[in-house]
C-alpha positions, -999 to 999 in steps of 0.1 A, spaced: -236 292 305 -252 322 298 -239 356 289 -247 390 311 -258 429 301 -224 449 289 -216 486 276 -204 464 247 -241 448 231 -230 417 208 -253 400 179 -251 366 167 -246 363 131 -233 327 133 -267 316 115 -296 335 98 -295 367 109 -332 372 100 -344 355 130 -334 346 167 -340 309 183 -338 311 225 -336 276 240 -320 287 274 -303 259 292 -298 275 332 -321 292 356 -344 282 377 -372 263 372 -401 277 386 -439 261 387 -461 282 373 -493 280 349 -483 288 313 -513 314 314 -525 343 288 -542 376 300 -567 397 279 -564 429 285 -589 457 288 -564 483 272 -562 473 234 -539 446 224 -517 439 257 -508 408 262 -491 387 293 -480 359 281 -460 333 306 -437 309 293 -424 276 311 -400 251 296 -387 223 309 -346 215 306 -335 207 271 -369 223 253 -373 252 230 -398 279 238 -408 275 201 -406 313 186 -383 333 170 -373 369 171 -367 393 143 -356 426 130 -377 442 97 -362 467 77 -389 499 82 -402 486 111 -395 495 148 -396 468 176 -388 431 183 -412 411 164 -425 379 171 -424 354 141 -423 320 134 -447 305 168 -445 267 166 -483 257 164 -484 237 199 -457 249 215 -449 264 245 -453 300 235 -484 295 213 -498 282 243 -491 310 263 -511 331 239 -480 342 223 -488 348 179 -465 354 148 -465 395 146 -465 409 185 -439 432 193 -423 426 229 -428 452 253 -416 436 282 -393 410 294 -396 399 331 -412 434 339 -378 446 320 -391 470 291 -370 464 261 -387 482 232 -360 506 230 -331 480 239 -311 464 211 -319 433 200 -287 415 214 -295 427 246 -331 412 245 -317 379 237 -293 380 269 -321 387 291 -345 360 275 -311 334 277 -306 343 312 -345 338 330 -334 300 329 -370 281 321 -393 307 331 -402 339 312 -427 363 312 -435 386 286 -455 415 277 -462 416 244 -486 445 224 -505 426 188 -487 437 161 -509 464 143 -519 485 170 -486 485 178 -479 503 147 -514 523 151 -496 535 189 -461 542 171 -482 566 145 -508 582 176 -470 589 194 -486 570 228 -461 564 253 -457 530 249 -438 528 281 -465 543 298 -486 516 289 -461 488 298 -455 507 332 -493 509 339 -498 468 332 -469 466 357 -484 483 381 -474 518 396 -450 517 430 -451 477 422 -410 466 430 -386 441 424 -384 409 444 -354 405 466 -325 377 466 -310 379 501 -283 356 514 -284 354 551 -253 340 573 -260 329 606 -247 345 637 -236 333 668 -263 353 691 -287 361 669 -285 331 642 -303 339 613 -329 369 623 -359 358 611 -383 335 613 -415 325 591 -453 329 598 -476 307 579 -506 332 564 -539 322 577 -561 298 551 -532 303 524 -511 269 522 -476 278 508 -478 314 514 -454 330 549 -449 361 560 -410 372 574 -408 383 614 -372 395 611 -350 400 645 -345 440 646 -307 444 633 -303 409 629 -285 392 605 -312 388 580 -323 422 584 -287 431 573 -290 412 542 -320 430 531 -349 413 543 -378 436 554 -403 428 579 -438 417 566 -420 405 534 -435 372 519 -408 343 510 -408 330 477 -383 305 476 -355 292 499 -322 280 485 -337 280 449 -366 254 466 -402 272 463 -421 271 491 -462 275 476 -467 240 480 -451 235 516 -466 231 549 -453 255 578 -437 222 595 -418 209 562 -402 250 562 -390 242 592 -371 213 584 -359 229 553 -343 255 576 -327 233 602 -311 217 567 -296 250 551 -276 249 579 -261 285 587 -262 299 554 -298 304 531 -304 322 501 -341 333 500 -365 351 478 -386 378 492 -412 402 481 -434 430 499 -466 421 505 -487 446 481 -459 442 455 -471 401 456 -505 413 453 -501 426 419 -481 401 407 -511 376 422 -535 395 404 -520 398 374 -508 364 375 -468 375 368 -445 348 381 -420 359 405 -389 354 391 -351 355 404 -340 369 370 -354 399 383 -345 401 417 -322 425 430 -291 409 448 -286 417 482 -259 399 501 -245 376 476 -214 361 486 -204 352 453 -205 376 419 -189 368 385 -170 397 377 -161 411 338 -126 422 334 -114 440 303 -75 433 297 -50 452 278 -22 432 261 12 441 272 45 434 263 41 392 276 9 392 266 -22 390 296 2 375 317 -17 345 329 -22 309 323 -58 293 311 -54 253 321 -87 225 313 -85 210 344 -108 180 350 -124 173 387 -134 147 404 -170 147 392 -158 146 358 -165 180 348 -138 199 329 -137 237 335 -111 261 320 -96 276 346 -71 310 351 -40 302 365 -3 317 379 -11 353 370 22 373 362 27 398 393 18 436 378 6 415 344 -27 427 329 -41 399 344 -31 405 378 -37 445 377 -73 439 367 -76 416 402 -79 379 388 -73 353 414 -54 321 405 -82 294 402 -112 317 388 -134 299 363 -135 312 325 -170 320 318 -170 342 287 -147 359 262 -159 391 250 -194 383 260 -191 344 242 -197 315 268 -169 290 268 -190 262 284 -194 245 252 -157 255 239 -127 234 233 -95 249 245 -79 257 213 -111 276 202 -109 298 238 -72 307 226 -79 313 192 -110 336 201 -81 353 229 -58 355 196 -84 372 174 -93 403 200 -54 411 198 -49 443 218 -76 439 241 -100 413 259 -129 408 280 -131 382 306 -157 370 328 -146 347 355 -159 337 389 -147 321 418 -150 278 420 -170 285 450 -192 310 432 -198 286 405 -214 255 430 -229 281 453 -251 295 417 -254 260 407 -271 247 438 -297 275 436 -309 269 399 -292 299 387 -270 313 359 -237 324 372 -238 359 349 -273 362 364 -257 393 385 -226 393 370 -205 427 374 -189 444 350 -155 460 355 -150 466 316 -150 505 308 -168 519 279 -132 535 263 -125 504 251 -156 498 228 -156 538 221 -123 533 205 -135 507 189 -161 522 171 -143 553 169 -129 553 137 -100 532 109 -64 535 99 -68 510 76 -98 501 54 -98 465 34 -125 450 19 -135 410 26 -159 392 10 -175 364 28 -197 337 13 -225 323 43 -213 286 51 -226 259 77 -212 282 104 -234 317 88 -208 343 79 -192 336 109 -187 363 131 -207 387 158 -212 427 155 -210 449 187 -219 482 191 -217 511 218 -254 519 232 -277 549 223 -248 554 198 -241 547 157 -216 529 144 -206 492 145 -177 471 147 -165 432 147 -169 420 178 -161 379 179 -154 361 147 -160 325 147 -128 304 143 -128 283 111 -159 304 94 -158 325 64 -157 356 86 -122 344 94 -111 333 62 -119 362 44 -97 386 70 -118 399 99 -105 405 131 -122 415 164 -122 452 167 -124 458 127 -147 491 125 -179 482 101 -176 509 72 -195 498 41 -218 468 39 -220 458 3 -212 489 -11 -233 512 12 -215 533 38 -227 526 76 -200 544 96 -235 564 106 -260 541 108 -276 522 136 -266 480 146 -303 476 133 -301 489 98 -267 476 93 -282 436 98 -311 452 70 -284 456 49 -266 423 54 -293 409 50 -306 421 12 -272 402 7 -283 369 6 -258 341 11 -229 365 -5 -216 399 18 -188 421 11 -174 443 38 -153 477 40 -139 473 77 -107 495 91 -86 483 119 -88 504 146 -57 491 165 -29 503 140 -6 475 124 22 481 155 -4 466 181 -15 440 154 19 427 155 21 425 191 -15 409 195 -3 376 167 26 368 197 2 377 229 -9 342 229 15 315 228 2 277 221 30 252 253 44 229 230 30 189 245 68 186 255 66 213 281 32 201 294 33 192 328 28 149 333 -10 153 334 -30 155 299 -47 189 307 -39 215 281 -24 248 289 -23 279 272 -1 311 284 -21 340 276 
């Protein structure tokens, strides 16, 4: 699963960090024409792009030292985003009418991983990019016009039937347009409750899209959803634009309205018993394993920050654990000693996300406070230089920094990589990169510098948490010996 958008922005460094591969594995999949539109004003691009489950969208994404933007680079001749018009050198404006321009790169790849198969971007051509950059246009301005003016967001409402009213609306077919419905909405009903507007146009129902039904077969989808729908709505002149500027309506860019189910991001301080809950792999009867958060100490850090026994791991400091074996969850738990992020959601949140097509950090919200990362990139009691050689893992470990601000710190380091064996430890404060200080300088010039490197880096870092607290943090996690395992072959971890 995907990570979600936090005060904290993490970048991969695992592999090359001169280039970014997005191959997406949730969301939902959405028909639309892989299309490319030529625009009047001087190099804007709208490119859509539409994968199936398992492809790669066939770019990269890169940073250049002297040069602003998120560049385009290495399009796959064939692929699905050279067929969308997408070429080696465009600067991305826009990602699912988001504009990034000015968002760090780490954030750009969160949004990109969490559209699911569908994206659409709005990209400018590479040298009048540069050409606007040195004219001082508003290149905001310019995405915001291709958008459209007073154009909004699509809506994803989930309705619960009533006993009197049921669920407030109903669905009129447009006249001469197959697929298309307009929303007649019972005043105060319950879908008008859940955010619903009257005249809006349905999208989707119950992650199912409806261009290609007849009024009849809508029916009958309703009478199967039962007394609970999810469905995505948009105003009618809002649909208008994105019909004429053929822009796919996409849930990544909904806003949620309703949603029964949220995945929520906790940050944890470590206290005298550690986080004072138990992660278990529990396998169910479909055969899926999930990690999941168990017997939280009362008044624990676990229990203060409102965990429920049962909530699903998703992430540890912004890392998905889908793909993670136990041990490596605890060891990543072990290396953020004082203090940890954790996104978790409810079992029931996790099917109800699944059965629409989407991520379950696709609105995920975010209880961490920025204090944490500000004292993390706040300054060192302890600088120690480690010198890292790249192996099959990269250097093995991921930077974080606080937005709009300077200064970067460790923020995940990859257990068993050189980042580990050569001494770093989440929360280590970035102060010289090969010699050069960058206690100053932004996330994007301190990957330049790692970069002129080459496969060798050595790093000034401080530890911002004091030796006391790194004392505490090596017994915060304890490993249950197999002898006090319960009969079951699950393993179990007391965090």
């Amino acid at each position: 699963m995907a990570p979600i958008p936090i005060d904290t922005r993490l970048l991969e460094v695992l592999q090359s960090t001169e280039k970014f591969t997005f191959n997406p594995k949730e969301g939902i999949d959405n028909p639309a024409m892989i299309v490319t539109d030529a625009d009047s004003r001087p190099g804007v691009r709208l490119c859509v792009l539409k994968r199936e489950e398992g492809e790669s969208y066939g770019f990269h994404m890169r940073v250049e030292r002297g040069q602003q933007g998120h560049i385009i680079g290495n399009v796959a001749s064939g692929g699905i985003a050279a067929r969308s018009g997408l070429q080696s050198g465009d600067r991305l404006l826009e990602v699912n009418s988001c504009y990034v321009d000015d968002v760090p790169h780490p954030e750009v790849a969160r949004k990109i991983k969490l559209s699911g198969n569908q994206l659409c971007f709005l990209v400018l051509d590479g040298e009048e990019y540069e050409e606007a950059l040195s004219q001082g246009q508003d290149l905001r301005g310019l995405a915001r016009t291709r958008r459209g003016e007073g154009c909004t967001l699509p809506r994803l409402c989930h309705i619960a039937r009533e006993p009197v009213s049921g669920l407030g609306l109903s669905f009129t077919p447009l006249e001469g347009e197959k697929g298309r419905f307009s929303v007649s909405l019972v005043k105060g009903g319950a879908a008008e409750r859940a955010g619903v507007c009257q005249g809006d146009h349905l999208v989707w129902m119950n992650g199912a899209v409806v261009c290609d039904l007849t009024h009849a077969a809508l029916t009958r989808m309703m009478k199967k959803c039962g007394d609970r729908i999810t469905v995505l709505v948009i105003d009618s002149e809002s649909e208008k634009h994105h019909l004429k500027e053929r822009m796919p309506i996409l849930p990544a860019v909904a806003v949620p309205h309703n949603l029964p189910y949220r995945a929520r991001k906790r940050r944890l301080i470590c206290g005298p018993k550690g986080y004072g809950l138990l992660l278990r792999l529990e396998e169910t009867t479909s055969g899926r394993s999930f990690h999941v958060l168990r017997e939280m100490d009362k008044g624990g850090p676990a229990a203060e920050a409102g965990i429920s026994d049962g909530e699903l791991l998703l992430e540890v400091n912004g890392e998905a654990v889908e793909a993670l074996k136990h041990q490596e969850i605890v060891d990543r738990v072990r290396m953020s000693r004082k203090e940890v992020s954790l996104t978790t959601i409810a079992q029931q949140g996790l099917a109800f996300y699944t059965k629409l097509g989407l991520s379950p950090l696709l609105f995920c919200e975010d209880d961490a406070n920025e204090s944490s990362t500000s004292a993390a990139a706040g300054g060192s009691s302890k600088p120690r230089k480690c010198s890292l050689q790249k192996g099959p893992l990269g250097f093995g470990f991921n930077l974080g920094c606080v937005p709009h601000r300077p200064g970067t710190f460790i923020s995940q380091v990859t257990s068993g990589g050189s980042g580990q064996r050569a001494g770093l430890l989440v929360g280590d404060v970035l102060m010289e990169v090969n010699g050069k200080n960058v206690e100053g300088k932004d996330l994007e010039d301190v990957i330049m510098l790692m970069k002129e490197g080459g496969r060798g880096l050595s790093l000034l870092v401080g530890d911002w948490t004091g030796s006391s607290d790194g004392k505490q943090a090596d017994t915060a996690i304890k490993q249950i010996p197999c002898s006090e395992q319960e009969e079951d072959d699950y393993e179990l971890s007391c965090l």
